[in-house]
Backbone of each chain as ProteinMPNN parsed JSONL, in Angstrom:
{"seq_chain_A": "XXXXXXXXXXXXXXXXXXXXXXXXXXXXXXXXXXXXXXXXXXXXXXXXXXXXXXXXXXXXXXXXXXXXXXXXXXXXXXXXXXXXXXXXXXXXXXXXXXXXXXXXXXXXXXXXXXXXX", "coords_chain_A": {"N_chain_A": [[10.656, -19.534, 25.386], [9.307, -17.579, 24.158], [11.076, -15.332, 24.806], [13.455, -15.566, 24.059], [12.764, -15.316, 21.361], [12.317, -12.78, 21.658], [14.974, -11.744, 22.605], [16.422, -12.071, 19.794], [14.707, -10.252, 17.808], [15.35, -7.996, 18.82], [17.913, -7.862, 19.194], [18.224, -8.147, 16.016], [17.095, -5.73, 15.199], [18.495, -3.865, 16.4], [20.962, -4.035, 14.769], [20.126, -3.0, 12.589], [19.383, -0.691, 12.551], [21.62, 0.683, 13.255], [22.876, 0.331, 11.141], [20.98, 2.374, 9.859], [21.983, 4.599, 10.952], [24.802, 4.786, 10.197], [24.665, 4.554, 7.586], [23.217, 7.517, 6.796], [25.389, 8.92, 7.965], [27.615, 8.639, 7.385], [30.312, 9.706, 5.08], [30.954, 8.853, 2.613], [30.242, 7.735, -0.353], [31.445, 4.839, -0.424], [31.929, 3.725, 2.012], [28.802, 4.055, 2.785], [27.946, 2.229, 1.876], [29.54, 0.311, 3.304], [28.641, 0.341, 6.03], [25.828, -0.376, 5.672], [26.152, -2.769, 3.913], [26.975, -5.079, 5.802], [25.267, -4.205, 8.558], [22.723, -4.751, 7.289], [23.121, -7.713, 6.308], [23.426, -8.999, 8.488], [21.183, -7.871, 10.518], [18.821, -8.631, 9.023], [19.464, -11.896, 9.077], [19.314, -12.384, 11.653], [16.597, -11.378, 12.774], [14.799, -13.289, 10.888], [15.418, -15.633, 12.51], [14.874, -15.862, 14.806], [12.547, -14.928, 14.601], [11.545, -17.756, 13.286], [12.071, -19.402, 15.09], [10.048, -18.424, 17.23], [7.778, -18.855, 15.848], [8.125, -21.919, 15.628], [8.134, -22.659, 18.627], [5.334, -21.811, 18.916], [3.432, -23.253, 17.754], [4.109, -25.883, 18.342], [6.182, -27.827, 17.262], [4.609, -29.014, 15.02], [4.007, -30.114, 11.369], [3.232, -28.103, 9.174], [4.083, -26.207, 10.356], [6.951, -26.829, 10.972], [7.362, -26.56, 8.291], [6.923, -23.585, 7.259], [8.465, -22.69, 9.119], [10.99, -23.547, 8.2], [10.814, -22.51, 5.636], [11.323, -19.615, 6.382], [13.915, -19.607, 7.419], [15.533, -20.161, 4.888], [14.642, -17.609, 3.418], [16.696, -16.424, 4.534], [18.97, -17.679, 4.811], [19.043, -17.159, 1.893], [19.613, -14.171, 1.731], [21.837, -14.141, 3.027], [23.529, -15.32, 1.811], [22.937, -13.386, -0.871], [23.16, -11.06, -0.535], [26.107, -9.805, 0.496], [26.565, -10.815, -2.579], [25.409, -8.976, -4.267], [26.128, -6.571, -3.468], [28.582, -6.725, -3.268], [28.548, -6.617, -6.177], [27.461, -4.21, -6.968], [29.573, -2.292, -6.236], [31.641, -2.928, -7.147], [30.581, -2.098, -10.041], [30.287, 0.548, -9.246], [32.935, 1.332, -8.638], [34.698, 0.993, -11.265], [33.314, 3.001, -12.498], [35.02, 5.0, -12.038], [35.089, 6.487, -9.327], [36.479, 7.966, -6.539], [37.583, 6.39, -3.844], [36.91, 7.834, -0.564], [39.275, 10.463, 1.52], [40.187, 11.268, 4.28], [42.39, 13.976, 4.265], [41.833, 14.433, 1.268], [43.596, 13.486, -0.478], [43.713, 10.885, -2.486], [44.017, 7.315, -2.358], [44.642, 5.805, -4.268], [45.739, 5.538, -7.066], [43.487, 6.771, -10.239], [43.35, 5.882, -13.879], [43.51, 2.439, -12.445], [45.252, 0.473, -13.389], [46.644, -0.147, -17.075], [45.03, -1.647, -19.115]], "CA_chain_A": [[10.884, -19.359, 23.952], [9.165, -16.098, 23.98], [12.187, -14.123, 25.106], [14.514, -16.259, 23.066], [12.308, -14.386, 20.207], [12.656, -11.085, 21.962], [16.281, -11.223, 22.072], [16.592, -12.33, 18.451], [14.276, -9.351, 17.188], [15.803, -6.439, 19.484], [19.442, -8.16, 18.303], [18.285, -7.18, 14.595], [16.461, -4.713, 15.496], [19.625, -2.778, 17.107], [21.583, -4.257, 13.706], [19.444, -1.902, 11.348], [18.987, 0.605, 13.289], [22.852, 1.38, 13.342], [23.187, 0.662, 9.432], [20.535, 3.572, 9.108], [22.859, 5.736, 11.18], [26.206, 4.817, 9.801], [24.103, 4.93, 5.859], [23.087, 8.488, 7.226], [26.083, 9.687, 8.713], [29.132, 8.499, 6.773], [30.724, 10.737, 4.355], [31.339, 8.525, 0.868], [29.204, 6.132, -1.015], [32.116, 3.126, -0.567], [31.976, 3.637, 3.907], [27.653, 3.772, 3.049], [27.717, 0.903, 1.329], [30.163, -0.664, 4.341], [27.533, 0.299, 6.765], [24.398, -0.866, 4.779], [25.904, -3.91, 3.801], [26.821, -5.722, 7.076], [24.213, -4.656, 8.943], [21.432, -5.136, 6.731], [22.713, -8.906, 6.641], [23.501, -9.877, 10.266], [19.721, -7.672, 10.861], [17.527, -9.479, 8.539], [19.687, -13.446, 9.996], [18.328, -12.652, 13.683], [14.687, -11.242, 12.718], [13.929, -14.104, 10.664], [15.711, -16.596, 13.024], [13.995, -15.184, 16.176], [10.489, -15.134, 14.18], [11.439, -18.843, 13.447], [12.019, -20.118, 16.17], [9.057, -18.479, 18.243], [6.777, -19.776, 15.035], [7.65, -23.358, 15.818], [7.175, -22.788, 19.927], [4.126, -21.456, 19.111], [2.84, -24.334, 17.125], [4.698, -26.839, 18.728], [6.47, -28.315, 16.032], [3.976, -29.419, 14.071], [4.251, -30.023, 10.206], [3.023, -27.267, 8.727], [4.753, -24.986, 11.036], [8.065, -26.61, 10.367], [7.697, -26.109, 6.673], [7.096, -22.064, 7.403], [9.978, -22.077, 9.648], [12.235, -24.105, 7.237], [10.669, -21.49, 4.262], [12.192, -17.728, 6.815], [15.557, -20.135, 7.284], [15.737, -20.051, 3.297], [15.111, -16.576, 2.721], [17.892, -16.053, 5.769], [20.128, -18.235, 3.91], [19.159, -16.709, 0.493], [20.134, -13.058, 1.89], [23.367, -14.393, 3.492], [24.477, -15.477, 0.173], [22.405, -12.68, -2.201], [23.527, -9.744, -0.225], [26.789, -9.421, 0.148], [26.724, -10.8, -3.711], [24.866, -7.576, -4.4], [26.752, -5.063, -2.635], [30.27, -6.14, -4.402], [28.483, -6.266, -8.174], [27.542, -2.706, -6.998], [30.83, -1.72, -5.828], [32.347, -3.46, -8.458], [30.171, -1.087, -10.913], [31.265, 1.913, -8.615], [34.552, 1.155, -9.11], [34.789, 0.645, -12.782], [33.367, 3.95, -13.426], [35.831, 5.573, -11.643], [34.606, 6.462, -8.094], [37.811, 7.394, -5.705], [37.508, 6.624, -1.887], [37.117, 9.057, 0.24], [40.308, 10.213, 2.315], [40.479, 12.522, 5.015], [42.928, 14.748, 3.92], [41.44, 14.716, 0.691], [44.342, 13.13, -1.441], [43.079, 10.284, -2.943], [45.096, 6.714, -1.974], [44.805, 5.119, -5.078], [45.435, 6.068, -8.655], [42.832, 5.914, -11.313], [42.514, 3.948, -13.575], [44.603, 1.573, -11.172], [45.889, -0.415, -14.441], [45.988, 0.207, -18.068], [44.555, -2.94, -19.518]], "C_chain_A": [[10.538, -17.939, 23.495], [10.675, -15.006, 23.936], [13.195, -14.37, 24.479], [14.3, -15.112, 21.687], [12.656, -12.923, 20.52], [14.187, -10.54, 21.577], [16.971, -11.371, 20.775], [16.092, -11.28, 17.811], [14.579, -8.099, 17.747], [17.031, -6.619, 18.621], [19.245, -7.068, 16.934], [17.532, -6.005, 14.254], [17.288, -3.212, 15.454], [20.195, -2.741, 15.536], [21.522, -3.145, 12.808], [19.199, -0.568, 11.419], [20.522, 1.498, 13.404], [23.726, 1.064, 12.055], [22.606, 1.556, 9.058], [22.073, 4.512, 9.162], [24.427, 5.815, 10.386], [25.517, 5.116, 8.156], [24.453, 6.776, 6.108], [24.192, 9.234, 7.552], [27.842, 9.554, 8.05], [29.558, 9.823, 5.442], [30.472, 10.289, 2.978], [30.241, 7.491, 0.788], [30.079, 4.782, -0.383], [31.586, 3.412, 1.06], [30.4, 3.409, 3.694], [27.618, 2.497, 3.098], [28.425, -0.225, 2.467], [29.362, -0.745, 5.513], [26.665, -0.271, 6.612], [24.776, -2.387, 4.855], [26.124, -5.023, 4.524], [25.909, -5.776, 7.984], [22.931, -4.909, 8.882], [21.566, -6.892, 6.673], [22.313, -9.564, 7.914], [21.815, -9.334, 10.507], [19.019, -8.772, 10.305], [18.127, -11.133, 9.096], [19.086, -13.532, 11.127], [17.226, -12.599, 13.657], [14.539, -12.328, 12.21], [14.744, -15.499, 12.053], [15.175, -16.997, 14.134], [12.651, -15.54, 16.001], [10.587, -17.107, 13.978], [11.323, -19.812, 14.376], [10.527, -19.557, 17.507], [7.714, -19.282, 17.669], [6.815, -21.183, 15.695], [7.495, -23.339, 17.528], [6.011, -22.893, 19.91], [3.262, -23.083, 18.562], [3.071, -26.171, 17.294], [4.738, -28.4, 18.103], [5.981, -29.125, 15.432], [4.555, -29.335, 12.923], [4.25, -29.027, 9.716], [3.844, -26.271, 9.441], [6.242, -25.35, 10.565], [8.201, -26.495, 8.777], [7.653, -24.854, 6.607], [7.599, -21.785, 8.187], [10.824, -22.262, 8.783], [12.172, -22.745, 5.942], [11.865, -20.039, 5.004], [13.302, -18.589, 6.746], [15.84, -20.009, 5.806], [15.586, -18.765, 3.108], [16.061, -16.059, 3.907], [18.959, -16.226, 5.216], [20.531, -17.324, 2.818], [19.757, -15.11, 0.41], [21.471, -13.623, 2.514], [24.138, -14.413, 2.378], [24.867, -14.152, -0.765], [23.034, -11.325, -1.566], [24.684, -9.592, -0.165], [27.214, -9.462, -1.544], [26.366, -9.322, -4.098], [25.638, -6.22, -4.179], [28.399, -5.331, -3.458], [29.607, -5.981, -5.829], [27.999, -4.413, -7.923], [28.725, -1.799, -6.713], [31.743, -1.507, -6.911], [32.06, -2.201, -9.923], [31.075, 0.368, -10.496], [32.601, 2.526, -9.226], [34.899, 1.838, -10.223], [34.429, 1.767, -13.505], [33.691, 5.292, -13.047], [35.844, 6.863, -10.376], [35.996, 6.468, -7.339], [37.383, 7.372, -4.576], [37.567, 7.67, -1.558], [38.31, 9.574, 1.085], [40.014, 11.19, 3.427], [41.365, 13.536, 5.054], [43.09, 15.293, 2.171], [42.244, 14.178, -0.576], [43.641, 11.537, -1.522], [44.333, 9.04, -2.689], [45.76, 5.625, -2.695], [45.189, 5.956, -6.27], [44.551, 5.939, -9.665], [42.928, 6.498, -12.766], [43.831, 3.59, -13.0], [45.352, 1.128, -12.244], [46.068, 0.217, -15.687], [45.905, -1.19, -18.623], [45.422, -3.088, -21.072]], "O_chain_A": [[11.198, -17.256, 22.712], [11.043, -14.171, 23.109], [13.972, -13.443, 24.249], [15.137, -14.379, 21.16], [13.166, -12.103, 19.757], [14.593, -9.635, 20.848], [18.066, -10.829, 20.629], [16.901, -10.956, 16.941], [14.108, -7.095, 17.213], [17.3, -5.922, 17.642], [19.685, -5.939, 16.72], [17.428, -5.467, 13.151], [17.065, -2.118, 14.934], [20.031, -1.689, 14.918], [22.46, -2.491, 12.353], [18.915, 0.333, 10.63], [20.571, 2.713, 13.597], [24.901, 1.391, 11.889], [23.054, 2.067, 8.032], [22.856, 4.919, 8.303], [25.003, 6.864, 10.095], [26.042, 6.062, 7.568], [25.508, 7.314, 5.772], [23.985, 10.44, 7.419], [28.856, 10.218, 8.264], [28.789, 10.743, 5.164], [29.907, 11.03, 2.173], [29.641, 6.753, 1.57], [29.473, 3.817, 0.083], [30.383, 3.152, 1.09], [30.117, 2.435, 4.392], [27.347, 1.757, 4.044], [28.013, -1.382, 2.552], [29.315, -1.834, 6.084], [26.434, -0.991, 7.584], [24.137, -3.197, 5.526], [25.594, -6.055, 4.111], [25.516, -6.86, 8.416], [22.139, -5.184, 9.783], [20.55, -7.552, 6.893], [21.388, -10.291, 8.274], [21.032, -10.265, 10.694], [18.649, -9.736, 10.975], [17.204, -11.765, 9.61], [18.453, -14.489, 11.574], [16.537, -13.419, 14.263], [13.934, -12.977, 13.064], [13.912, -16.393, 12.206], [14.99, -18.164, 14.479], [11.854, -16.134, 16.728], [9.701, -17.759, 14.531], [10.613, -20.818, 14.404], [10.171, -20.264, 18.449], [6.908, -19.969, 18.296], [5.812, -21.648, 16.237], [6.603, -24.111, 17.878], [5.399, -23.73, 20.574], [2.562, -23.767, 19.307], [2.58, -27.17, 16.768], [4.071, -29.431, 18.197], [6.651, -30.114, 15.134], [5.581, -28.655, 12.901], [5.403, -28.609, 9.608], [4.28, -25.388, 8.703], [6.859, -24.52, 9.897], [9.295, -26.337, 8.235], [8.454, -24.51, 5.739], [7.527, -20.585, 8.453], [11.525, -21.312, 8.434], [13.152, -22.176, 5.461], [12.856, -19.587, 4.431], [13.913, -18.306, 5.715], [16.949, -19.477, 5.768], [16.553, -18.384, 2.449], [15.918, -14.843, 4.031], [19.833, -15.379, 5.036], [21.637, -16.819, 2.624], [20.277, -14.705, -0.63], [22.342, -12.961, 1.951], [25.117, -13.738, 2.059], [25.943, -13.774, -1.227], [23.41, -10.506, -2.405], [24.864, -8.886, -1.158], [27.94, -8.582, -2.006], [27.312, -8.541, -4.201], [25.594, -5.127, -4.742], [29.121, -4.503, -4.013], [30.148, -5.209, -6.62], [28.272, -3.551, -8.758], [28.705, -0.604, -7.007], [32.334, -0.544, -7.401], [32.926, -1.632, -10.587], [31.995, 0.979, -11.04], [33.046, 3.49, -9.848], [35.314, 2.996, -10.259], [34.791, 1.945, -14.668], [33.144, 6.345, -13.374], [36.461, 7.923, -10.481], [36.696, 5.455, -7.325], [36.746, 8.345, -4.171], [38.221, 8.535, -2.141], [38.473, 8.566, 1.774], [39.346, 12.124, 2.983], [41.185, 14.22, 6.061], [43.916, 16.097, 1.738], [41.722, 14.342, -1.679], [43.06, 11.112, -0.523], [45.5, 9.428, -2.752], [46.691, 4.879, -2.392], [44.845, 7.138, -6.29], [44.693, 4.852, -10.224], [42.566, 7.67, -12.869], [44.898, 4.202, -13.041], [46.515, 1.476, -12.035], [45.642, 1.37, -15.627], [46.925, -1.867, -18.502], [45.282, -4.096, -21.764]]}, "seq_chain_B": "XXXXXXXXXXXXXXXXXXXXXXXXXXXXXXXXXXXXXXXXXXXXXXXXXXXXXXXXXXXXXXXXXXXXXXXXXXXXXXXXXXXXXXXXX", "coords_chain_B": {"N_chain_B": [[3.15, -10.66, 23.147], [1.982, -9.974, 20.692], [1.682, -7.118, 20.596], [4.013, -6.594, 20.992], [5.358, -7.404, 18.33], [4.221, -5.585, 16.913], [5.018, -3.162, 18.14], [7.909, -3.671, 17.087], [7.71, -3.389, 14.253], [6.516, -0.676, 14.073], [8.615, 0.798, 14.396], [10.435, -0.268, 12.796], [9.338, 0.678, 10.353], [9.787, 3.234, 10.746], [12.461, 3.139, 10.44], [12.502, 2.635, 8.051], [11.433, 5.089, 7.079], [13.249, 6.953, 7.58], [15.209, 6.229, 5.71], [14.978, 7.498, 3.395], [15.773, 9.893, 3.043], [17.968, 9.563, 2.056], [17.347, 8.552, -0.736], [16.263, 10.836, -1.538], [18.125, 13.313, -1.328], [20.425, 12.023, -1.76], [23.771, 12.041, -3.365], [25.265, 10.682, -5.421], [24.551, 8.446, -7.826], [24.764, 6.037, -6.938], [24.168, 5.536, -4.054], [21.567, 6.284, -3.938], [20.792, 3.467, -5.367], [22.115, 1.782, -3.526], [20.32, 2.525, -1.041], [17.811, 1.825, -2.063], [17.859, -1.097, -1.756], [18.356, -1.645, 0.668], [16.12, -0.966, 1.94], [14.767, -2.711, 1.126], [15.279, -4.267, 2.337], [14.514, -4.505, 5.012], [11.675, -4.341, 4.236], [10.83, -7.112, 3.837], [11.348, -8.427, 6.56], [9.818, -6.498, 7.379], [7.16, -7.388, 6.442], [7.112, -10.272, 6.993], [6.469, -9.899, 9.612], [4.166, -8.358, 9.423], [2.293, -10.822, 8.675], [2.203, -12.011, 11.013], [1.236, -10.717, 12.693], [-1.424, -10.647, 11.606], [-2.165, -12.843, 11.517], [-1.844, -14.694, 9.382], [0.938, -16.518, 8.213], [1.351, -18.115, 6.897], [0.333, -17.298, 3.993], [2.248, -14.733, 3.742], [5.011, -15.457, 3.703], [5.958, -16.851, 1.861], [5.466, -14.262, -0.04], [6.497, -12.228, 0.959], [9.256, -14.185, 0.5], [9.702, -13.872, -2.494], [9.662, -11.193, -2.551], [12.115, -10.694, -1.61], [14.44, -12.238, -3.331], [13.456, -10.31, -5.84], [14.131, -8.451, -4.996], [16.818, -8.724, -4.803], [17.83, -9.169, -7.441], [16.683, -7.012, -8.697], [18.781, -5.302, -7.722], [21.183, -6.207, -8.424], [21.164, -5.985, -11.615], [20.495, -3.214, -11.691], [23.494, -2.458, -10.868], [25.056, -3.543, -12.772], [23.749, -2.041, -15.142], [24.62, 0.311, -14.773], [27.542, 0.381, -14.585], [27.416, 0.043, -17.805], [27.114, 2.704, -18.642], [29.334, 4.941, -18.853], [29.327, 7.78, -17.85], [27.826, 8.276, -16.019], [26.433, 10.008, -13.49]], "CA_chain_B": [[3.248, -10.867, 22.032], [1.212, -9.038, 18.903], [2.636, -5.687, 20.667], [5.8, -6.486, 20.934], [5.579, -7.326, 17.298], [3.255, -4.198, 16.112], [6.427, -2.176, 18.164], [9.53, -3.847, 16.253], [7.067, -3.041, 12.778], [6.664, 0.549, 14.044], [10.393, 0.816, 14.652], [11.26, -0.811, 11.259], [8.816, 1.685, 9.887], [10.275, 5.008, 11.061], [13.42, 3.321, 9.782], [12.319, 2.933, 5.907], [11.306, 6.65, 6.475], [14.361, 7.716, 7.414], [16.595, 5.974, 4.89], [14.181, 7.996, 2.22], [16.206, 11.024, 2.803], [19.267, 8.974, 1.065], [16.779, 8.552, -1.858], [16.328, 11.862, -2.408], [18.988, 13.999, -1.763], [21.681, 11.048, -2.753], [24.647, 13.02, -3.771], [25.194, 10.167, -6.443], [23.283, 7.233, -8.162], [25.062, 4.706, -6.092], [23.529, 5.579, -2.985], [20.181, 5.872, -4.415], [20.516, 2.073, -4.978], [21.78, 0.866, -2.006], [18.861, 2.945, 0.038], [16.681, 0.846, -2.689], [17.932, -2.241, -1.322], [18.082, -1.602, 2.222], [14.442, -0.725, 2.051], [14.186, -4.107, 0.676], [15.371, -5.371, 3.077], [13.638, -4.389, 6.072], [10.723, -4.564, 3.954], [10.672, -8.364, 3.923], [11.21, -8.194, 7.618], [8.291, -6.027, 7.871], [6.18, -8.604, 5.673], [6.962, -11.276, 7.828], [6.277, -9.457, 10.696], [2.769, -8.345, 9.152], [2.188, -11.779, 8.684], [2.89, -13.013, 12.288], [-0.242, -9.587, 13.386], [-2.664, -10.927, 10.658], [-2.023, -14.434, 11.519], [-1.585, -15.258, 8.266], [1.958, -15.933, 7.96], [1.441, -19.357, 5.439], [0.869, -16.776, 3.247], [3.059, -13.876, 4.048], [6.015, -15.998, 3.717], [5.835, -16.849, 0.414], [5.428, -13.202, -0.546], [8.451, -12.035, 1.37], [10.539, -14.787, -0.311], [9.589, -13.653, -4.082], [10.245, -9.931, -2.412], [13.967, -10.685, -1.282], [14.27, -12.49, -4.84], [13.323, -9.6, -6.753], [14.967, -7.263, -4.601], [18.438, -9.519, -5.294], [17.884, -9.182, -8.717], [16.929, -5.81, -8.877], [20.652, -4.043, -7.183], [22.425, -6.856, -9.478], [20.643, -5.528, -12.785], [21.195, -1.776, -11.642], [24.885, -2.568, -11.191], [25.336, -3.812, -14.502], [23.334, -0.792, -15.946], [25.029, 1.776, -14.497], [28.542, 0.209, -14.776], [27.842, 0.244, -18.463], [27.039, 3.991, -19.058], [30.286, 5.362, -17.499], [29.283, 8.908, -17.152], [26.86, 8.417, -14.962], [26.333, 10.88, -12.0]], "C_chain_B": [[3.525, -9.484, 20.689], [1.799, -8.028, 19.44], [3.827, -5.681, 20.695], [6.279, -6.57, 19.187], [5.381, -6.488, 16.49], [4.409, -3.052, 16.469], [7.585, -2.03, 17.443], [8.785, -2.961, 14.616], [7.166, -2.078, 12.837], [8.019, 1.102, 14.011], [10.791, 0.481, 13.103], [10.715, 0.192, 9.893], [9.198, 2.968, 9.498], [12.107, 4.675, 10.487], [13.675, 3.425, 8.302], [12.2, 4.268, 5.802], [12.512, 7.369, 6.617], [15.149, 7.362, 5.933], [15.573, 7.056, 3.123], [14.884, 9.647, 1.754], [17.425, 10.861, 1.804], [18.531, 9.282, -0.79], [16.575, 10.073, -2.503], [17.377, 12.672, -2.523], [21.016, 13.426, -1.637], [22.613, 11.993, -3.499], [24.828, 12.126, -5.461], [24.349, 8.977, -6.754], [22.921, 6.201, -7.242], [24.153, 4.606, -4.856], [22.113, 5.659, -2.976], [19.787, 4.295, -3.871], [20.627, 1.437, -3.967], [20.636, 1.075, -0.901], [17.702, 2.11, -0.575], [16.717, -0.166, -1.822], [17.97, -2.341, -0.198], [17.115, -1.21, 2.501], [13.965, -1.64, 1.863], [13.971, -4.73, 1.578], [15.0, -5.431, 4.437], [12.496, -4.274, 5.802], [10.589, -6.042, 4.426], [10.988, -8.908, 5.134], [10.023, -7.983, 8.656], [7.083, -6.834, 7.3], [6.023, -9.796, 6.754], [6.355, -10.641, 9.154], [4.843, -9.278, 10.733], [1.825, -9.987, 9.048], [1.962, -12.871, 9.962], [1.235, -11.908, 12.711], [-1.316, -10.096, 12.729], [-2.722, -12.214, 10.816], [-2.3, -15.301, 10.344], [-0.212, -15.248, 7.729], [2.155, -17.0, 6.644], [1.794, -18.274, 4.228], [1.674, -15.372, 3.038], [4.441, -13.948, 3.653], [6.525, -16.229, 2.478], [5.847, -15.263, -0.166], [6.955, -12.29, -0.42], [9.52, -12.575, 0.388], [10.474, -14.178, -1.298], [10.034, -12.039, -3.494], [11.759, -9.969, -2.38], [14.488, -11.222, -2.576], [13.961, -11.276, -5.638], [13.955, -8.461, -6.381], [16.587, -7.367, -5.045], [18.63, -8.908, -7.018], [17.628, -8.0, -9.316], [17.935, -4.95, -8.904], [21.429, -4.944, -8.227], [22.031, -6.398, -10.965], [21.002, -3.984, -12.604], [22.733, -1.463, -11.998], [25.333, -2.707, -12.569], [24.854, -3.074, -15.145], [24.198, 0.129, -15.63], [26.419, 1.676, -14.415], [28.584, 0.462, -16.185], [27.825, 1.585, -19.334], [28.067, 4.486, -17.937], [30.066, 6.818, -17.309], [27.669, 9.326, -16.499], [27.039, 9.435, -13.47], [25.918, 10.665, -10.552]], "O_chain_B": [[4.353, -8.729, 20.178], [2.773, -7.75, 18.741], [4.597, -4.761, 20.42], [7.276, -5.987, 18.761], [6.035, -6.376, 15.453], [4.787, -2.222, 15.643], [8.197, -1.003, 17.149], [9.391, -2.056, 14.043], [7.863, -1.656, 11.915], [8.191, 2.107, 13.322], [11.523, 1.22, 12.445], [11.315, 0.423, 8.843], [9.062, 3.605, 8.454], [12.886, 5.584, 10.197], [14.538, 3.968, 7.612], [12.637, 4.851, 4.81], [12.805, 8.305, 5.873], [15.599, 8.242, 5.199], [15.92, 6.943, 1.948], [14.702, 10.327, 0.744], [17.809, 11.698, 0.987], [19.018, 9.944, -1.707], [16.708, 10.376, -3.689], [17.76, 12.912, -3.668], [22.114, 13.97, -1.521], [22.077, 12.758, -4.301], [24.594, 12.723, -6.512], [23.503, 8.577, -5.954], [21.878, 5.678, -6.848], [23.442, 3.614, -4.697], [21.465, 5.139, -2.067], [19.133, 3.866, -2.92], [19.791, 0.711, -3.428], [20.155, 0.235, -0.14], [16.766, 1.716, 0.122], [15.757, -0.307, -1.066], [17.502, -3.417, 0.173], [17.08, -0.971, 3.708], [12.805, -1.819, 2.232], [13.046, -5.492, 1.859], [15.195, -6.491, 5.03], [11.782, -4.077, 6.785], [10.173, -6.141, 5.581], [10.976, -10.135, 5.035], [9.53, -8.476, 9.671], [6.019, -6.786, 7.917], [4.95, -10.147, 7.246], [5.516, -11.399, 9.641], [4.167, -9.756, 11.644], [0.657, -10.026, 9.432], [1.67, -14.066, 9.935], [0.204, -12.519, 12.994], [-2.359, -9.985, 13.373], [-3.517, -12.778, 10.065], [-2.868, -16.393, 10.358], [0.114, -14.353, 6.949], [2.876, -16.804, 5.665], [2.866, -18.186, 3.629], [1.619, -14.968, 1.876], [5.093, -12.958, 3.32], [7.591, -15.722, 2.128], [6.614, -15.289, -1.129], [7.888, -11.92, -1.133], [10.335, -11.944, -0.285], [11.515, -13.521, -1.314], [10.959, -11.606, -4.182], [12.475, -9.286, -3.112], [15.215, -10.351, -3.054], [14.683, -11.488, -6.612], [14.312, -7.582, -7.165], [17.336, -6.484, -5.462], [19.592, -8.301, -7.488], [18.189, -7.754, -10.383], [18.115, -4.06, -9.735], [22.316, -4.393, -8.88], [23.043, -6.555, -11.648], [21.819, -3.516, -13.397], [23.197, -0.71, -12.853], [25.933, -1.884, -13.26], [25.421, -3.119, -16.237], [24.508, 0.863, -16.569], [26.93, 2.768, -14.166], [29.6, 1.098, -16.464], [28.345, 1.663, -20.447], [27.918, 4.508, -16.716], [30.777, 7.218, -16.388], [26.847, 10.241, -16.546], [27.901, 9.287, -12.603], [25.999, 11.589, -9.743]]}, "name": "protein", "num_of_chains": 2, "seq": "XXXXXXXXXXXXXXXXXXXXXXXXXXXXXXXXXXXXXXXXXXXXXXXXXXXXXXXXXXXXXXXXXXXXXXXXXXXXXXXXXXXXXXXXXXXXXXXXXXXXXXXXXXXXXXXXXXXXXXXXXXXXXXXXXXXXXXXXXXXXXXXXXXXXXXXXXXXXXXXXXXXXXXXXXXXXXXXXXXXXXXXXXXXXXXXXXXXXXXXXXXXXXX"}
């Protein structure tokens, strides 16, 4: 079970570690934010899933232990949900106050504003 | 064990310090926030993790949760601020 944990906390380990670099290394806010916000979820699902599951080895599934495994599965869940929510109402903002993608040849691939309401 | 866990913490460590360079020289707001929230979120990582070295994770766990909770609610309240002042920088 130990190593079960190991490879669950290197997994998100690696995850976060290559959302710094892509945060760090991309050009535009929208590509950060595409970096950031994938692998900040899939990271934080394996660390706590990894820490859960070595918790209840360790304690061998006792009560109390499965109620502070069941608690990291809930905030696992609650970021699966809350984070990408997060990352489009920020995008969404982005957007809206008229933020163009980045292109590589510098022409822009949208029009803004996209509509006139 | 405890070192293998005190290593991932040091590791998760040197990564909050990096993403700090976003925070400051952030070309615009946006990126500010998301470096907020991705600090969050290997914070509450690193909580649990502190929690697992102090062998106190009963209450560790609980702290975390109300962190990832306030962190949620923090980037969704920014958004909505800074969507409604549109000349924001």
């Amino acid at each position: 079970m130990d190593l079960v944990c190991k490879v669950f906390l290197l997994a998100g380990l690696f995850f976060f570690t290559t959302a710094t670099i892509g945060f760090l290394r991309f050009p535009d806010f929208y590509s950060r934010m595409h970096a950031t916000g994938k692998g900040d979820t899939l990271g934080i699902l394996l660390s706590l899933i990894g820490l859960a599951i070595y918790h209840l080895a360790e304690h061998h599934f006792s009560w109390p232990a499965i109620v502070i495994a069941s608690k990291l599965i809930l905030i696992a869940v609650f970021w699966f949900l809350g984070g990408p929510t997060a990352t489009h109402a920020l995008l969404r903002s982005a957007f809206d106050t008229g933020r163009i993608p980045w292109t590589k040849d510098g022409r822009p691939v949208i029009k803004w504003p996209p509509k006139e309401k | 064990m405890e070192s293998f866990f005190i290593g991932i913490g040091l590791a998760l460590g040197t990564l909050i310090f990096i993403c700090f360079y976003r925070i400051v020289f952030g070309p615009t707001v946006y990126d500010r926030i998301i470096s907020v929230g991705f600090i969050g979120t290997m914070t509450v990582v690193l909580l649990v993790l502190m929690g697992f070295i102090f062998k106190r994770i009963d209450m560790f766990v609980d702290i975390s949760l109300m962190y990832a909770l306030l962190n949620f609610v923090g980037t969704l309240v920014f958004a909505k601020y800074f969507a409604k002042n549109k000349g924001a920088k």
